[in-house]
Structure formats: C-alpha cells, structure tokens
C-alpha positions as CSV (number, residue, x, y, z in Angstrom):
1,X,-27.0,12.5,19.3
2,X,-29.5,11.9,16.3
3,X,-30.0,11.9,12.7
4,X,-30.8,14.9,10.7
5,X,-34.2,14.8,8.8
6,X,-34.0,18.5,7.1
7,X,-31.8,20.4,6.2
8,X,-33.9,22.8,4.0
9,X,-34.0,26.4,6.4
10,X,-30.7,28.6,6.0
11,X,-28.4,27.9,8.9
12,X,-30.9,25.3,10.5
13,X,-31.3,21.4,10.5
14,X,-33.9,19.4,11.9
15,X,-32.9,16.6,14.4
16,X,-34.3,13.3,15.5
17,X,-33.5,11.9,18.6
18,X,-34.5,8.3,19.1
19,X,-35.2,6.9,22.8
20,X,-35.7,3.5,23.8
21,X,-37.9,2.7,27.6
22,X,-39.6,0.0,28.7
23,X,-43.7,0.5,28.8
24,X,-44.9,1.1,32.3
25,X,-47.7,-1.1,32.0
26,X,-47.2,-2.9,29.3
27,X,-43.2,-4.1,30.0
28,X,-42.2,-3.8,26.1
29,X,-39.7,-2.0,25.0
30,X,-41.0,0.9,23.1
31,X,-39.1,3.6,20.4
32,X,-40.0,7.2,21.2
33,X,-38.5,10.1,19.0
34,X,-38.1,14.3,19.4
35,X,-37.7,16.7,16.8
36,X,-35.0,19.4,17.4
37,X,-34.3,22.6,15.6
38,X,-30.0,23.1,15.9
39,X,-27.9,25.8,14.4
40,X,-25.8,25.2,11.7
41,X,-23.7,27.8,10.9
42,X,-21.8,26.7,7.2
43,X,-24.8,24.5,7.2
44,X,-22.4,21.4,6.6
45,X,-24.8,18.9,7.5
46,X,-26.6,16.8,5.4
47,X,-30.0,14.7,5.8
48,X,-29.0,11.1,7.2
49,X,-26.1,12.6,8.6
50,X,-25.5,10.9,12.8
51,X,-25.0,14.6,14.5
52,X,-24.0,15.8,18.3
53,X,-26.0,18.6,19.2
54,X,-25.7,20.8,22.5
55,X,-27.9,22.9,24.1
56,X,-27.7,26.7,24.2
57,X,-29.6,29.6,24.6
58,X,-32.2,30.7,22.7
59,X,-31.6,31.7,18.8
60,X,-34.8,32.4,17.3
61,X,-38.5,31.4,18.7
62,X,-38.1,27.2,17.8
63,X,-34.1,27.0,18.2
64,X,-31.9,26.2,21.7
65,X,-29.9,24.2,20.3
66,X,-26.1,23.9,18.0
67,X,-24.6,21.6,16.2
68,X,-21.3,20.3,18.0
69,X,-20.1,17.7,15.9
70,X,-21.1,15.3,12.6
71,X,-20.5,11.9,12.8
72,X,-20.1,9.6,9.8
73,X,-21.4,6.1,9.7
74,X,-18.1,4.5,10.4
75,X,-17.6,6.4,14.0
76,X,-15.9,9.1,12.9
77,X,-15.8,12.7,13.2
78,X,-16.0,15.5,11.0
79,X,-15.7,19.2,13.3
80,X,-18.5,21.0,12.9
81,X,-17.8,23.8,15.3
C-alpha cells in the first residue's frame, strides 16, 4: 500500500511506500520511503490517492508492478482491477 505521487506517464503512476524501523544504532524510530512504477490501465488513479499495488512481471524496463485496488481516505474501496 502507498500514496500515489504521479500520475503524469500514460497508463503509469508513481507510488510511495512509507516504512517505519527502529535505527540499529541509534534506537529511533526512523521513516524510510520507495518509489514504485505500477500499471494503471484506465489510469483511474489520481495523485494523493491511498493505492494497493501487487507485484508482477515485468512491463516495460522500470515497471513490475499493478495497481490492485484504490482506497479512499475513509477506508474504502474503489476496484481498480
């Protein structure tokens, strides 16, 4: 699950996936984040959008991974698939 972040490339958003671990050394909780490419077919998702992606095999040189699902801020789901 993240947040899209671009939604400019024809059938392709841009995901963000936040992770939360505690430093090794340090012991404080720090926020790391990882850019996906996902397929988006009728390119229904919109930046800000909370998406499920899944991976699959590869599409194009950047992109292993599909949209599943978009999830509004309320919990809910809109079928993306």
């Amino acid at each position: 699950m993240g947040e899209v972040v671009s939604n400019k490339m024809t059938k392709t958003i841009v995901v963000r996936v936040e992770r939360r671990f505690r430093h090794p050394k340090f012991k404080k909780v720090v926020t790391s984040s990882t850019k996906f490419y996902a397929h988006d077919e009728k390119s229904q998702a919109k930046v800000g959008d909370l998406v499920r992606i899944q991976e699959t095999r590869p599409l194009s040189k950047t992109k292993n991974w599909r949209l599943v699902e978009i999830l509004n801020a309320d919990g809910s789901v809109r079928a993306a698939a």
